[in-house]
C-alpha positions in Angstrom: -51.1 -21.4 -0.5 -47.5 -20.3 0.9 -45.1 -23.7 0.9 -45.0 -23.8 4.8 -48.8 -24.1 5.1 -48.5 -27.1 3.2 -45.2 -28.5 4.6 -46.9 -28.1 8.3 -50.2 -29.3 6.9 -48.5 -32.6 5.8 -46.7 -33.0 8.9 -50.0 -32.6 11.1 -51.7 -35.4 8.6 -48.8 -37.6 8.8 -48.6 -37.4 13.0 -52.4 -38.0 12.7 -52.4 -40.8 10.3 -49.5 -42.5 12.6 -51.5 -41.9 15.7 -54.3 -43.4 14.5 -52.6 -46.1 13.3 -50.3 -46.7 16.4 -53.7 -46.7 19.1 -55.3 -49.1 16.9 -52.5 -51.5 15.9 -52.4 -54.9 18.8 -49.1 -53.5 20.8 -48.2 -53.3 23.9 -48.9 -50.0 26.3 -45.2 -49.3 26.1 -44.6 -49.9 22.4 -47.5 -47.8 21.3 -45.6 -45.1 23.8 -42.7 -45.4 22.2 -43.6 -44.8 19.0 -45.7 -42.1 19.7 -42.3 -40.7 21.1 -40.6 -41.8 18.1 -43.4 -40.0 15.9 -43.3 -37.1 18.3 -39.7 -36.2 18.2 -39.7 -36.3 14.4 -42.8 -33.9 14.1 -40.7 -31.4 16.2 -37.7 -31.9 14.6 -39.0 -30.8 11.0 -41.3 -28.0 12.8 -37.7 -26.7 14.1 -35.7 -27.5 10.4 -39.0 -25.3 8.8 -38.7 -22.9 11.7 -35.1 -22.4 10.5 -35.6 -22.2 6.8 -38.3 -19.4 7.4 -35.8 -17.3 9.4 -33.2 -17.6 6.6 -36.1 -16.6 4.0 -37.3 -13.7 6.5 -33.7 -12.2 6.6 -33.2 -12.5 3.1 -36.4 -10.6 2.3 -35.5 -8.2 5.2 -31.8 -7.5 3.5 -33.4 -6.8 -0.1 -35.7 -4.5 1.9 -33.1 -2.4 3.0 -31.1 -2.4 0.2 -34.1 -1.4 -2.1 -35.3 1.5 0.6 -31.3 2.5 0.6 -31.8 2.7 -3.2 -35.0 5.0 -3.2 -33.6 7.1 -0.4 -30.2 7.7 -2.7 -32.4 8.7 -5.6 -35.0 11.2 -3.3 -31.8 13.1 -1.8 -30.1 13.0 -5.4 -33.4 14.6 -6.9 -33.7 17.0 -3.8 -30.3 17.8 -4.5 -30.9 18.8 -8.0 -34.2 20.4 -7.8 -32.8 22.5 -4.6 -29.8 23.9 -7.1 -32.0 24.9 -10.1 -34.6 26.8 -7.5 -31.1 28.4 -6.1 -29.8 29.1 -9.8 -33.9 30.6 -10.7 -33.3 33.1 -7.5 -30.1 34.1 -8.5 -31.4 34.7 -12.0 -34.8 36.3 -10.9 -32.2 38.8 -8.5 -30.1 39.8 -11.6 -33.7 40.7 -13.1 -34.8 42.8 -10.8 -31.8 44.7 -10.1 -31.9 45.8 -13.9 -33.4 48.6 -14.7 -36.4 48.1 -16.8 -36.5 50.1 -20.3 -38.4 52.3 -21.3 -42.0 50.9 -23.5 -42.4 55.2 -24.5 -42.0 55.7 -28.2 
């Protein structure tokens, strides 16, 4: 299970657990209200800081990504490269063949 499931997991049980405790405690309408709000802003406040730390983590991966399809793409156009010269030097070579003339196999 990925850290964030269980960093929003324990933020949902928390907010649950306070709730609960809030609507049962003996306060007034307004007190209970406010610390519902009180409750409420922090939830959304560490919902936001996760938010955050996922898109730093996202473009991290996303830069090592390119970099690593950057690498693969260098090594596919070096071995293209190569493989494109040695057919070009096998043609050349195969030319000079043929353009000899073949000996005689008489005896």
């Amino acid at each position: 299970m990925g850290k964030g499931k269980i960093a929003f997991g324990a933020v949902v049980g928390a907010v649950a657990g306070f709730v609960t405790g809030v609507l049962v405690a003996p306060k007034s309408g307004k007190e209970t209200r406010n610390d519902i709000k009180d409750v409420t802003s922090k939830a959304k406040n560490d919902v936001n800081e996760n938010i955050e730390k996922a898109k730093v983590v996202a473009k991290e991966k996303t830069a090592e990504v390119k970099e690593k399809a950057s690498e693969i793409i260098d090594d596919v156009s070096d071995q293209a490269s190569e493989l494109k010269a040695r057919t070009e030097q096998a043609v050349e070579g195969a030319k000079k063949g043929f353009s000899k003339k073949p000996k005689s196999t008489k005896k």
